[in-house]
MARBA-3410 file (N, C-alpha, C, O; in Angstrom, 1 decimal):
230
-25.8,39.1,-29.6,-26.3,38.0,-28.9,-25.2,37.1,-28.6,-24.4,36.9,-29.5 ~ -24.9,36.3,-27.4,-23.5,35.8,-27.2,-24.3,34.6,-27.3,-25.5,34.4,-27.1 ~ -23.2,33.6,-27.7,-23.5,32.5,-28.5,-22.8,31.4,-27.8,-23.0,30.1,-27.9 ~ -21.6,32.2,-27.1,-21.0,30.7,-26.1,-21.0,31.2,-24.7,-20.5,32.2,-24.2 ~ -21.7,30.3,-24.2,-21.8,30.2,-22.2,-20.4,29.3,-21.9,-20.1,28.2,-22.4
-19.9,30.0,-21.2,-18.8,29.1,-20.8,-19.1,28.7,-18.8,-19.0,29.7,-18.1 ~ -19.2,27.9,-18.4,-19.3,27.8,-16.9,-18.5,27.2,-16.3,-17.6,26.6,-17.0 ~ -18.4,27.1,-14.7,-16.6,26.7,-14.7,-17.2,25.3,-13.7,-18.2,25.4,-12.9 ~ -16.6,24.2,-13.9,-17.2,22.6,-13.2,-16.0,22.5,-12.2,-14.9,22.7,-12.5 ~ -16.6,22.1,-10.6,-16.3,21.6,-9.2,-16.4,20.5,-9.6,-17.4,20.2,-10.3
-15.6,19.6,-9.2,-15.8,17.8,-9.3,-15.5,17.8,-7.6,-14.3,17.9,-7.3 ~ -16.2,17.6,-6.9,-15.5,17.0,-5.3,-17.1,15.5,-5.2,-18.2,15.3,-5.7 ~ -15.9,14.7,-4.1,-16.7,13.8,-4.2,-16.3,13.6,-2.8,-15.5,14.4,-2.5 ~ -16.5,12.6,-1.6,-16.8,11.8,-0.4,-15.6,10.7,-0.4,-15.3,10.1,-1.4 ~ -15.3,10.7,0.3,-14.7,9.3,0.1,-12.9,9.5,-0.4,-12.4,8.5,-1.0
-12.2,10.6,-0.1,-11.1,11.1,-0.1,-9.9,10.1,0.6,-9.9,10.1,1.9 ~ -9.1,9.4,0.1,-8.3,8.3,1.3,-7.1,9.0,1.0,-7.8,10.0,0.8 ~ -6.0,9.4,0.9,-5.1,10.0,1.4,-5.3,11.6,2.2,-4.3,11.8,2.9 ~ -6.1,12.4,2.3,-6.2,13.5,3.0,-7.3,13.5,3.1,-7.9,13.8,2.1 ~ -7.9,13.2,4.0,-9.3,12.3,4.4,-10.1,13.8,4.4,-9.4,14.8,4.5
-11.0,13.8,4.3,-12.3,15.0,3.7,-12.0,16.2,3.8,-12.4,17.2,4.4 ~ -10.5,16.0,2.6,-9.6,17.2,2.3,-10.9,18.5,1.7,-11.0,19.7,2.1 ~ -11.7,17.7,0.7,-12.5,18.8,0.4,-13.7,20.0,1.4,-14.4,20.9,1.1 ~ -13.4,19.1,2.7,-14.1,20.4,3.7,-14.0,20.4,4.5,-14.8,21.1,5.1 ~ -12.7,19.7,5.4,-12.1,20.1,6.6,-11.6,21.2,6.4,-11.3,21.8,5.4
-11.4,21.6,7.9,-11.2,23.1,7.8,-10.2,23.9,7.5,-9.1,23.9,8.1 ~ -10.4,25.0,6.1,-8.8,25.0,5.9,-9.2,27.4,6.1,-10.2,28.1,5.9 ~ -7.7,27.7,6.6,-8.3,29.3,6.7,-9.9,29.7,7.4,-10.8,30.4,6.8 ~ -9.9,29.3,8.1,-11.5,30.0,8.4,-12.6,29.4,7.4,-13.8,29.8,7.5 ~ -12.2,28.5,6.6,-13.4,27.9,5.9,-13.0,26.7,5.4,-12.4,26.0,6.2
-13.3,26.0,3.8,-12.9,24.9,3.4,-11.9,25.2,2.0,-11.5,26.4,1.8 ~ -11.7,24.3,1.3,-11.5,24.4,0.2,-12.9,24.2,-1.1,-12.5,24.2,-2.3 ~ -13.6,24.1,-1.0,-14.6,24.1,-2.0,-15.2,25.6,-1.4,-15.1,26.5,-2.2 ~ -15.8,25.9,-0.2,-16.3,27.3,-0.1,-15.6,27.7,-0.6,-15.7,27.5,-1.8 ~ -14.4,28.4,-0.2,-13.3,28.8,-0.9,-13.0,28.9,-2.3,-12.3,29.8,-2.8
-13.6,27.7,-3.1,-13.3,27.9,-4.5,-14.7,28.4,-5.2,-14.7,29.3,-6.0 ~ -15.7,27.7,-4.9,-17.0,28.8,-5.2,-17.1,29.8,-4.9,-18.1,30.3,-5.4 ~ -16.7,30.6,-4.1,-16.4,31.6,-3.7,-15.8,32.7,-4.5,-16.1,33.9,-4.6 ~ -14.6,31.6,-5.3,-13.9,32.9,-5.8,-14.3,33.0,-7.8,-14.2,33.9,-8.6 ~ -14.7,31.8,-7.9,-15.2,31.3,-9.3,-16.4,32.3,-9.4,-16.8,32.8,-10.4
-16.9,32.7,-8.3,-18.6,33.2,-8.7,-18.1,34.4,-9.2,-18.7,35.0,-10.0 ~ -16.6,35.0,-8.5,-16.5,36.6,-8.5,-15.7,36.7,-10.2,-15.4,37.8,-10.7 ~ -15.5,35.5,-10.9,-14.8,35.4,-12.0,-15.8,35.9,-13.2,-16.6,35.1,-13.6 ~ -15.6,37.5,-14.0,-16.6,37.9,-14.7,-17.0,37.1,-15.8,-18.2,37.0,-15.7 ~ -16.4,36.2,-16.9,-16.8,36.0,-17.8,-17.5,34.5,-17.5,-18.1,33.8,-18.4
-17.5,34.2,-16.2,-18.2,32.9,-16.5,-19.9,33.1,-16.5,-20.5,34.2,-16.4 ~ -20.3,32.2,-16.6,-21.8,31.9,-16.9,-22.5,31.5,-15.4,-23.5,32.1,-15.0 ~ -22.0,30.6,-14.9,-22.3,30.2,-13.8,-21.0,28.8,-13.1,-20.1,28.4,-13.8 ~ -21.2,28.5,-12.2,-20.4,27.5,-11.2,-21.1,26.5,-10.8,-22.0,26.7,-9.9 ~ -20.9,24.9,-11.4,-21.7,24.0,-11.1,-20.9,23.1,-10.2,-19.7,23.1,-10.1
-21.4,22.5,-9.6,-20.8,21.7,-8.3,-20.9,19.9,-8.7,-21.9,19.3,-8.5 ~ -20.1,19.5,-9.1,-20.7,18.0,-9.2,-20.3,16.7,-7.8,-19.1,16.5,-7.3 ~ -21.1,16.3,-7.5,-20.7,15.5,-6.1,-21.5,14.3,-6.1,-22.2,14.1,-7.1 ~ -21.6,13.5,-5.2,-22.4,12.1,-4.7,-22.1,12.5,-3.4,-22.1,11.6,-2.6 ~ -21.9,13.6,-3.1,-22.2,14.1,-1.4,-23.2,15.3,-1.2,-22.9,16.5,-1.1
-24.4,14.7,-1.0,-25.6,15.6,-0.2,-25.0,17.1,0.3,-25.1,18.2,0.0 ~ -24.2,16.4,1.4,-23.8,18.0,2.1,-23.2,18.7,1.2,-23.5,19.9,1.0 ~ -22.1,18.0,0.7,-21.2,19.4,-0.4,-22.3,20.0,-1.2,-22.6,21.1,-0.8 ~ -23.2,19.4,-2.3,-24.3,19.7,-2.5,-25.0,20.9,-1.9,-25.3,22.0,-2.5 ~ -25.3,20.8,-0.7,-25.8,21.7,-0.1,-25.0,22.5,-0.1,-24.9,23.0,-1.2
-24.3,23.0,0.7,-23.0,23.9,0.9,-22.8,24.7,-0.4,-22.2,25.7,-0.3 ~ -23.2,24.2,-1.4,-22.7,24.6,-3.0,-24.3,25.7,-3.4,-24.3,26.8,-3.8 ~ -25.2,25.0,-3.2,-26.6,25.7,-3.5,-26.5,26.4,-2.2,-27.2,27.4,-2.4 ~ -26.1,26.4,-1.1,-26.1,27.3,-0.1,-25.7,28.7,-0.9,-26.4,29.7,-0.9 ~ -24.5,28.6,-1.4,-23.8,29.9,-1.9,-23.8,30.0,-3.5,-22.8,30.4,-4.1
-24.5,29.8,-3.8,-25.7,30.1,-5.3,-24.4,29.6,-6.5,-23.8,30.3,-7.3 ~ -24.4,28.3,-6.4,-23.2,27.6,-7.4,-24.9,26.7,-7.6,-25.8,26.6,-6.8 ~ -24.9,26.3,-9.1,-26.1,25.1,-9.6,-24.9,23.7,-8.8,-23.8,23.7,-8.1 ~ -26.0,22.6,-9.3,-25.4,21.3,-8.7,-26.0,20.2,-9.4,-27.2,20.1,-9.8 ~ -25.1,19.3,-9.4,-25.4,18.0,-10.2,-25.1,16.6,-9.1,-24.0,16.3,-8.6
-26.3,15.8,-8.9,-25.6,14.8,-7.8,-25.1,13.7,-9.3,-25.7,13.5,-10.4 ~ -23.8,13.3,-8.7,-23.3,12.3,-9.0,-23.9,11.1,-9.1,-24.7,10.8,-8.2 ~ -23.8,10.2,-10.2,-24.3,8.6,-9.3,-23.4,8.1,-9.0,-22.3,8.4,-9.5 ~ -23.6,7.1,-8.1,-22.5,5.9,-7.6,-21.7,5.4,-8.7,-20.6,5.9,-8.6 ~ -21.9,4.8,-9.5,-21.3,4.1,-10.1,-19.6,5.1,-10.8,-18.6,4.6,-11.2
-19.8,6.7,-10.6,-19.0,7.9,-11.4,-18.3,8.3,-10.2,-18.0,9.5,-10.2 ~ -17.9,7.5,-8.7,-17.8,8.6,-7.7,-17.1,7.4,-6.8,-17.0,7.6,-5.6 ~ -16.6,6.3,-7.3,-16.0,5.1,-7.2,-14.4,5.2,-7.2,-13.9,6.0,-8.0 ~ -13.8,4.4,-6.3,-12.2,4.8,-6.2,-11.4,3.7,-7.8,-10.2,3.8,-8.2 ~ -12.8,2.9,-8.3,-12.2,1.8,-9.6,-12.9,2.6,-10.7,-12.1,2.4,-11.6
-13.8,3.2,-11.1,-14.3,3.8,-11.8,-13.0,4.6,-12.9,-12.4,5.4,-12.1 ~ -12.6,4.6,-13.7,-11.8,5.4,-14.7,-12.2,6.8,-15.2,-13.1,7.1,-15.9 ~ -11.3,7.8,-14.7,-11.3,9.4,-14.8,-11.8,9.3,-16.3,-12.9,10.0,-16.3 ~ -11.6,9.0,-17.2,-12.3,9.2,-18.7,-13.9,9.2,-18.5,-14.6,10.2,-18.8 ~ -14.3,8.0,-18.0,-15.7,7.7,-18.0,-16.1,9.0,-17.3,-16.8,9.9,-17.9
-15.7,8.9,-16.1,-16.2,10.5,-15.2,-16.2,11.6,-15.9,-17.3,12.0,-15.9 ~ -15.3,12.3,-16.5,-15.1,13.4,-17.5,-16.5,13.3,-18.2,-17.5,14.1,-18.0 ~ -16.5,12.3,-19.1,-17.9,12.2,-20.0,-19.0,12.7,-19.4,-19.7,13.6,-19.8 ~ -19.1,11.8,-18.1,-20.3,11.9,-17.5,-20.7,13.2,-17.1,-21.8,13.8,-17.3 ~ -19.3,13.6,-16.2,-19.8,15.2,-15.9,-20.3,16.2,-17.0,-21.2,17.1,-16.9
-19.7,16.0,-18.1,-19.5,17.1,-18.9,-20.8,16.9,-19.5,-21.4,17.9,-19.5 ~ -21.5,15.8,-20.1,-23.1,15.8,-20.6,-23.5,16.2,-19.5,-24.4,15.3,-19.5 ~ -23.7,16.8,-18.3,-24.3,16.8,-17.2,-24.7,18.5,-17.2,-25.6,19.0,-16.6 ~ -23.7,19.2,-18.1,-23.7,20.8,-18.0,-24.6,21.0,-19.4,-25.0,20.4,-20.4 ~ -24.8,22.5,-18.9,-26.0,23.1,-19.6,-25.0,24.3,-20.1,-25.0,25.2,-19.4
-24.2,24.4,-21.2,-23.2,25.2,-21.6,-22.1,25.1,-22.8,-21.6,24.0,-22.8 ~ -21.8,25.8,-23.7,-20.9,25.6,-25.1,-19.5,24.9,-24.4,-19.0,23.8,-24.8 ~ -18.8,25.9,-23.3,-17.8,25.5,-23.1,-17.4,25.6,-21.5,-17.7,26.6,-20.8 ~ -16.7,24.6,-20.9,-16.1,24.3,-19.5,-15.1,25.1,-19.3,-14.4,25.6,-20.2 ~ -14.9,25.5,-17.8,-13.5,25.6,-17.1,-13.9,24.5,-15.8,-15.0,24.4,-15.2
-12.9,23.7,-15.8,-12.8,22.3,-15.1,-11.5,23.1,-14.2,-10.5,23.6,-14.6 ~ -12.2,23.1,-12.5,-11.5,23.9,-11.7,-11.1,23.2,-10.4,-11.9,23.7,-9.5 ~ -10.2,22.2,-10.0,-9.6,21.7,-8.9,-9.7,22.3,-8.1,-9.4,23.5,-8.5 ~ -10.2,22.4,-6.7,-10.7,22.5,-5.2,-8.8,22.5,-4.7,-8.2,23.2,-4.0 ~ -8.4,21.6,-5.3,-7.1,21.6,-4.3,-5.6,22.3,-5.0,-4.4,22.1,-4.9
-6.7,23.3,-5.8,-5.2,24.4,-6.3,-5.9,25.5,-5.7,-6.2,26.5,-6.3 ~ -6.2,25.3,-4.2,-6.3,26.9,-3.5,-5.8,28.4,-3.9,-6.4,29.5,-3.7 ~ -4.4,28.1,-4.5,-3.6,29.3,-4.4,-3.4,30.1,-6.1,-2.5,30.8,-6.5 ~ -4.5,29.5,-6.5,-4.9,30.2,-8.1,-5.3,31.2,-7.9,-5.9,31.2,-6.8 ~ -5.4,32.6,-8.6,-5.9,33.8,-8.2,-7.0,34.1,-9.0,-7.0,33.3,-10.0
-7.7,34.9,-9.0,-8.6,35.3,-9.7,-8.2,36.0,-10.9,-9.0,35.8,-11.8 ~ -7.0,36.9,-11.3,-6.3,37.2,-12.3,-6.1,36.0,-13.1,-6.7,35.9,-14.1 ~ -5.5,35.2,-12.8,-5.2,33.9,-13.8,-6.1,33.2,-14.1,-5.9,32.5,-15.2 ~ -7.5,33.0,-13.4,-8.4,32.8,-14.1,-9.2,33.8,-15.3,-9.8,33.4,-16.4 ~ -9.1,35.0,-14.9,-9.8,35.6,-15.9,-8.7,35.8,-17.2,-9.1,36.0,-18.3
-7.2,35.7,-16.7,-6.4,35.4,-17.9,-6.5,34.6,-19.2,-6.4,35.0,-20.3 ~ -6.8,33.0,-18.5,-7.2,32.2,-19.4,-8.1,31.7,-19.9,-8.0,30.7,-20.6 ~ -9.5,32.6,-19.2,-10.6,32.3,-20.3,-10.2,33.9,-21.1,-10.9,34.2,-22.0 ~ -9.2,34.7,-20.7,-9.4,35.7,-21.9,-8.2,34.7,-23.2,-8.5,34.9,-24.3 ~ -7.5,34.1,-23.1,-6.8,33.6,-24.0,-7.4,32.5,-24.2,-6.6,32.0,-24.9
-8.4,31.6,-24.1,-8.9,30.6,-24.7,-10.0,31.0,-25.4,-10.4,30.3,-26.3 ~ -10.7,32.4,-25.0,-11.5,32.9,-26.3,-11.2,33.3,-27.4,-12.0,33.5,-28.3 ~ -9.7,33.7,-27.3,-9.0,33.8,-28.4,-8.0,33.2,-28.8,-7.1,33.8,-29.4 ~ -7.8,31.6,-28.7,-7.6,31.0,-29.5,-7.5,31.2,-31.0,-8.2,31.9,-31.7 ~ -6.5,30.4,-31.4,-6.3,30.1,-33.1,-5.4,28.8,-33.2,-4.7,28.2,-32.5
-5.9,28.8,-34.8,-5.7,27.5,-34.7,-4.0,27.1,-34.5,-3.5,28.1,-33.9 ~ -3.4,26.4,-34.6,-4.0,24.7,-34.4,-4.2,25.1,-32.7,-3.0,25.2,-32.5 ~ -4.5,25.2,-32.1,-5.2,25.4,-30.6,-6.4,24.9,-30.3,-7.2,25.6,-30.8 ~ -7.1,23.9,-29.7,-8.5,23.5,-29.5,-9.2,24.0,-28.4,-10.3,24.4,-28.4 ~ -8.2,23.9,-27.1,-8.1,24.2,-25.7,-7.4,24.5,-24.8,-6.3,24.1,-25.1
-7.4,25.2,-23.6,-6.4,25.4,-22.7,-6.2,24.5,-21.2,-7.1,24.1,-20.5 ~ -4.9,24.4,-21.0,-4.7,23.5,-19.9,-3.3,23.9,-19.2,-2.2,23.7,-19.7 ~ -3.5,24.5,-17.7,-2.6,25.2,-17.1,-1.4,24.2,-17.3,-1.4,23.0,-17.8 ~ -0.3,25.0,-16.9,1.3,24.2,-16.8,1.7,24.8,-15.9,1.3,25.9,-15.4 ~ 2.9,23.7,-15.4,4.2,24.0,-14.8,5.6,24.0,-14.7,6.1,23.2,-14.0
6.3,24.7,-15.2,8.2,24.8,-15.5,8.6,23.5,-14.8,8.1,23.3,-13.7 ~ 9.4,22.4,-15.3,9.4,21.4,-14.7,11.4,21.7,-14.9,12.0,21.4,-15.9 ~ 11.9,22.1,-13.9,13.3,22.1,-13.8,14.3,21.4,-13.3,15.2,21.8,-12.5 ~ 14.3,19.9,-13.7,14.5,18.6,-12.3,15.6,17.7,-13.2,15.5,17.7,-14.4 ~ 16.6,16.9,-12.4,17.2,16.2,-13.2,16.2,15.0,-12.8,15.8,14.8,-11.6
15.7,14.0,-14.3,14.8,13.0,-14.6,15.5,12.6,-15.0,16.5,12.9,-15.7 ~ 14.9,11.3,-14.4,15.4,9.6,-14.8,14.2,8.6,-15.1,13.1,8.5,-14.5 ~ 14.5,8.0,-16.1,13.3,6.5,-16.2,14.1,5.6,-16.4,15.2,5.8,-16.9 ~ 13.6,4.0,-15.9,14.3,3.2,-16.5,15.8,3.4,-15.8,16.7,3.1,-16.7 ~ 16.5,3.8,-14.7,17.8,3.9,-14.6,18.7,4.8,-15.6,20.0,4.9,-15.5
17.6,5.5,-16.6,18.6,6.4,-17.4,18.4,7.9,-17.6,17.3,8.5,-17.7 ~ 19.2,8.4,-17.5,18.8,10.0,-17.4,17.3,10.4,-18.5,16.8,9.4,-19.0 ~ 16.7,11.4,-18.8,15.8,11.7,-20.3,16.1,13.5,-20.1,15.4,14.1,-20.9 ~ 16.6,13.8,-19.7,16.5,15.5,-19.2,17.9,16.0,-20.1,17.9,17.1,-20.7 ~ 18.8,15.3,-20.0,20.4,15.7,-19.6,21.7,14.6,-19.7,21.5,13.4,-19.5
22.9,15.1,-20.2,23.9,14.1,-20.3,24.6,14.4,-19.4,25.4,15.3,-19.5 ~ 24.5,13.6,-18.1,25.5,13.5,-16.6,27.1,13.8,-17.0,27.9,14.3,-16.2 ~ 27.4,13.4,-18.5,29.0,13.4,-18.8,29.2,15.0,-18.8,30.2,15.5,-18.4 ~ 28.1,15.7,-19.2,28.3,17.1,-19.2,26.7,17.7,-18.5,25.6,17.7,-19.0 ~ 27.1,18.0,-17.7,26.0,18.6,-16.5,25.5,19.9,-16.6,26.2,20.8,-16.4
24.7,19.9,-16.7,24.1,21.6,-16.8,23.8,22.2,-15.4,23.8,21.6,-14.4 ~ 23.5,23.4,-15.4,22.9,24.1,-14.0,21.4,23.5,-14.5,21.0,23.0,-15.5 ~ 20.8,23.8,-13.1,19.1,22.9,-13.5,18.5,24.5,-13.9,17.3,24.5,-14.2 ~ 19.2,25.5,-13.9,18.3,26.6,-15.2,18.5,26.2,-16.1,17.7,26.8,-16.9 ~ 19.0,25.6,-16.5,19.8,25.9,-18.4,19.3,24.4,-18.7,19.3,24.3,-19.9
18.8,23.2,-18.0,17.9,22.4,-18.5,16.6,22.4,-19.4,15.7,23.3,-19.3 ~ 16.5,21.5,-20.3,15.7,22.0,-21.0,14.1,22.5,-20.5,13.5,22.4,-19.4 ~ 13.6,23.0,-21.7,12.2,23.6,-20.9,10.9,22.7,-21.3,10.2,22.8,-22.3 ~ 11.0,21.8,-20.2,9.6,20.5,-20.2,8.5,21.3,-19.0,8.8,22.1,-18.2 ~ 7.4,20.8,-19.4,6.3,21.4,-18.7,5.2,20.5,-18.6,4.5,19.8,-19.4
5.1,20.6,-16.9,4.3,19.4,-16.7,2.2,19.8,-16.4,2.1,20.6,-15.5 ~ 1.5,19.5,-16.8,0.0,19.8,-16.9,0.0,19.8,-15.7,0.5,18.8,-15.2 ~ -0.7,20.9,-14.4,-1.2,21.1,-14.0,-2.6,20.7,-13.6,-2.7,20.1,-12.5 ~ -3.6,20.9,-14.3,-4.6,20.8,-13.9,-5.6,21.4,-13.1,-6.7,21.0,-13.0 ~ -5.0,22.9,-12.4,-5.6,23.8,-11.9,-6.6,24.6,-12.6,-7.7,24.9,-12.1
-6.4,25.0,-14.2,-7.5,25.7,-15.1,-7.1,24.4,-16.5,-6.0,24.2,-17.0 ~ -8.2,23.8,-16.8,-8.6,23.8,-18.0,-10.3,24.0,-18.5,-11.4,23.6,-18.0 ~ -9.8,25.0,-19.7,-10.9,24.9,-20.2,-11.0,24.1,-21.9,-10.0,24.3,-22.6 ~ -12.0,23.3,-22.3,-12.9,22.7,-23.4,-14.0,23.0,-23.8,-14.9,22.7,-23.0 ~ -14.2,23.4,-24.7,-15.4,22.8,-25.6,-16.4,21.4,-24.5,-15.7,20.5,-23.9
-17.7,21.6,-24.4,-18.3,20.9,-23.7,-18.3,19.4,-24.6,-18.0,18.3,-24.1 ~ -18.5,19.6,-25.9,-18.6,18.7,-26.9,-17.0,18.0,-26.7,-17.0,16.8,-26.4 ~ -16.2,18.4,-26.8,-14.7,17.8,-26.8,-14.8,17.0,-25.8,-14.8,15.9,-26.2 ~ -15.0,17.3,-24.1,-14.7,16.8,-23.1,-15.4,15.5,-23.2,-14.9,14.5,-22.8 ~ -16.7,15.6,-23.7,-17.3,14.2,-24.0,-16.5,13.4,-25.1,-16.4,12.2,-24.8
-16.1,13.8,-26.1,-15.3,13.0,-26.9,-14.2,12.6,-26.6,-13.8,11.4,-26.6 ~ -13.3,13.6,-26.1,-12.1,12.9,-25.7,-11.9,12.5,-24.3,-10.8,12.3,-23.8 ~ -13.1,12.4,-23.4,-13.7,12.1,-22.4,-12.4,12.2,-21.5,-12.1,11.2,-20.7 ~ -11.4,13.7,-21.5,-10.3,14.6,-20.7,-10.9,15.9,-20.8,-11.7,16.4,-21.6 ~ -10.2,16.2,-19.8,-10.8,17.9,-19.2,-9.3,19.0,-19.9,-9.0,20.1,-19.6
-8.4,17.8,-21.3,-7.7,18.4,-21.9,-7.6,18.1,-23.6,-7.7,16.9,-23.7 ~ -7.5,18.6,-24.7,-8.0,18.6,-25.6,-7.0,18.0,-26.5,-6.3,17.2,-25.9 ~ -6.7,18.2,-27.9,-6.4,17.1,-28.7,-4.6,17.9,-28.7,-3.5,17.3,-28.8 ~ -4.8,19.5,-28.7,-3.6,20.1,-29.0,-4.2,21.8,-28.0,-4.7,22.8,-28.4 ~ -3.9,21.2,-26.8,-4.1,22.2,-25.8,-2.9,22.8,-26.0,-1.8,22.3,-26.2
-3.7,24.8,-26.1,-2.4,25.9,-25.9,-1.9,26.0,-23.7,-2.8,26.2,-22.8 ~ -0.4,25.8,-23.6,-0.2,25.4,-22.2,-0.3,27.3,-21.6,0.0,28.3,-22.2 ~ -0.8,27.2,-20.3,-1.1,28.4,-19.9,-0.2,28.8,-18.3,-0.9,29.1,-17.4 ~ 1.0,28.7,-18.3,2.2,28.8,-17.8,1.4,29.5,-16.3,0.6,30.4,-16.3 ~ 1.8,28.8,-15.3,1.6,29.3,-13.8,3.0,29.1,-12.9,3.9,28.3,-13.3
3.2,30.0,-11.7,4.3,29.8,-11.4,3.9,28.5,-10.2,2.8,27.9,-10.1 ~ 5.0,28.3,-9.4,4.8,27.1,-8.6,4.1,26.9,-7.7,3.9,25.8,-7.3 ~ 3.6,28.1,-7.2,2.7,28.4,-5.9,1.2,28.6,-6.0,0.4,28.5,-5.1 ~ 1.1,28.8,-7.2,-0.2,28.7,-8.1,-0.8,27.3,-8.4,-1.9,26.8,-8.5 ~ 0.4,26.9,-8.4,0.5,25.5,-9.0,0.2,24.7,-8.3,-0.4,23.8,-8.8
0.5,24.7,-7.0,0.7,24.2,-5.8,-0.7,23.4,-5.8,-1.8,24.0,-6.0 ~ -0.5,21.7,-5.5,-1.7,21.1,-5.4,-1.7,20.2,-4.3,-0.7,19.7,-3.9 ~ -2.9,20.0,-3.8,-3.1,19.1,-2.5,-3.6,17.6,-2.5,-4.6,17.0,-2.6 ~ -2.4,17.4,-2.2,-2.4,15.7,-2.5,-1.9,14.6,-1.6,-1.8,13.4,-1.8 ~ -1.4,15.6,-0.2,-1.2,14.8,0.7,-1.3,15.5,1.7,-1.2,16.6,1.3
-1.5,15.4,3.2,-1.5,15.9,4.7,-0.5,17.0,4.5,-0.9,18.1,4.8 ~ 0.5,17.0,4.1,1.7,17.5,3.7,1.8,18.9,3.3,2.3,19.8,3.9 ~ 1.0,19.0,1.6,0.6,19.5,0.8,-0.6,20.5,1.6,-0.5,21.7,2.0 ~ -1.3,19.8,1.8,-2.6,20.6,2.7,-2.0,21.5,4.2,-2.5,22.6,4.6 ~ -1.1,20.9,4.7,-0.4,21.9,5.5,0.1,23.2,4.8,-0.3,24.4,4.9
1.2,22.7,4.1,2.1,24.1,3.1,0.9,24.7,2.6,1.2,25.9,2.5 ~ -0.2,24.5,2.1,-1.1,25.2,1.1,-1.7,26.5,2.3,-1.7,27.7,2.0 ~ -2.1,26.0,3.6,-2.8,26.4,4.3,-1.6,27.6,4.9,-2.2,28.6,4.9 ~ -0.3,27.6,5.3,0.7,28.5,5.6,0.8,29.5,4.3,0.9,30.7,4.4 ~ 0.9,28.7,3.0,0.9,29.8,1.9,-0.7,30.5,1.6,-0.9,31.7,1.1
-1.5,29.7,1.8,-2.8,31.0,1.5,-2.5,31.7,2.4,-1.9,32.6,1.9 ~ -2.4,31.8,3.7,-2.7,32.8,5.2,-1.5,34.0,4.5,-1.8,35.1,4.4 ~ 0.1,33.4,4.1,0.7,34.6,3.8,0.0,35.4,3.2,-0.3,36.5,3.6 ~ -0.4,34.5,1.7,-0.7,35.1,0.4,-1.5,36.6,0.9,-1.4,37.7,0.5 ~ -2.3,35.8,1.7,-3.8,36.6,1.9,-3.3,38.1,2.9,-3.9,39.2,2.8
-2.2,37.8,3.7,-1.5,38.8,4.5,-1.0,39.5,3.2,-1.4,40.7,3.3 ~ -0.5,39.4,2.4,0.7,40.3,1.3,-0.6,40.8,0.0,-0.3,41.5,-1.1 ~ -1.9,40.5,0.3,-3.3,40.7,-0.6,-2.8,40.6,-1.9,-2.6,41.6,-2.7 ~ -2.7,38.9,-2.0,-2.8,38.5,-3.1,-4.0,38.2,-3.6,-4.9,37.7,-2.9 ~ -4.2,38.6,-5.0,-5.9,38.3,-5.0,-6.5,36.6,-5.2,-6.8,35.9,-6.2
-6.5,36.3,-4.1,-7.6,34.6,-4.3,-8.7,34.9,-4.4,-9.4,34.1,-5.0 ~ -9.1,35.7,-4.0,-10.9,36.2,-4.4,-11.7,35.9,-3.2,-12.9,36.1,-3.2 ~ -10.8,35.2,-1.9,-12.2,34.2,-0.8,-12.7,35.2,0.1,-12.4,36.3,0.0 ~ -13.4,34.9,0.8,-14.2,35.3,1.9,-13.6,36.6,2.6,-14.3,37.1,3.4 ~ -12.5,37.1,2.3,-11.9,38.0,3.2,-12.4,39.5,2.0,-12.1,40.6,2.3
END
């Protein structure tokens, strides 16, 4: 008898101000949320794909293509509202032991890497609670006017920099229970689940949403597996 449902959570909401209704303008022959329920449903180990919004139509569009749905309230769907509070809220909202919390604007995640890391977050150990994609961060950094990466007096190639890794956000999965407590869609001592850059690749400006849209069309020419409509 299986004892943990794990299902994977859509957070899109209305009201998008730097890439204005990035979540369903038209991207490849469809959107980015079709596109991601799309490829979440074909993902075997999940339970189901819930859609959370305070937008009717996305809503629709989501129960159109057999994802469940939760309407948002106003007060969780606000540009002042605090991502902690939201987290909470979504997460008592599911009917399930454990989450995959799945960004709309990492298009270029494949269906292999997701079934990767729900196979490695079911087998966790300890000290491990949860998993939360990364990124190789290979950059000479500065805060404060002072280097933190590197000693300028002796310069490295930026391979031989040290190896920092920046959270993603494309796959995490938690414990339903956790995400309410630590009211993050990342856990107390998340194992990091290494993606390369293109995977990684997230949409956060007009910019971004261009390059995203030239690298799916390749991807999808070279049949990479995204899992969408094609």
């Amino acid at each position: 008898m299986k004892t943990r449902t794990i299902k994977a959570l859509i957070a899109v909401r209305s009201g998008s101000v730097r890439v204005e209704n990035k979540n369903v303008r038209p991207f490849c022959g469809s959107n980015l949320l079709e596109l991601k329920i799309r490829q979440l449903m074909k993902v075997s180990q999940l339970d189901g794909v819930v859609v959370n919004s305070n937008d009717p139509a996305m809503l629709e569009m989501a129960t159109s293509l057999g994802a469940e749905t939760v309407l948002r309230q106003p007060q969780y769907a606000s540009d002042t509202v605090s991502m902690s509070e939201v987290y909470a809220n979504m997460a008592s909202a599911m009917e399930c032991s454990d989450i995959l919390y799945a960004n709309v604007t990492n298009p270029l995640v494949t269906l292999e890497s997701y079934e990767k890391a729900i196979a490695d977050y079911l087998n966790l150990t300890i000290p491990y609670d949860s998993l939360a994609s990364a990124c190789s961060v290979k950059e000479f950094l500065w805060l404060n006017g002072e280097p933190i990466n590197y000693d300028p007096a002796h310069q490295p190639r930026s391979q031989d920099l040290p190896d920092i890794s920046k959270l993603t956000f494309a796959i995490s999965i938690l414990p339903k229970s956790m995400m309410i407590q630590r009211k993050n869609v990342v856990g107390f001592t998340p194992k990091l689940f290494t993606m390369d850059e293109i995977e990684s690749w997230d949409i956060d400006t007009n910019l971004d949403f261009y390059v995203a849209q030239n690298l799916y069309q390749q991807l999808r020419i070279n049949n990479r597996q995204l899992g969408d409509v094609i």
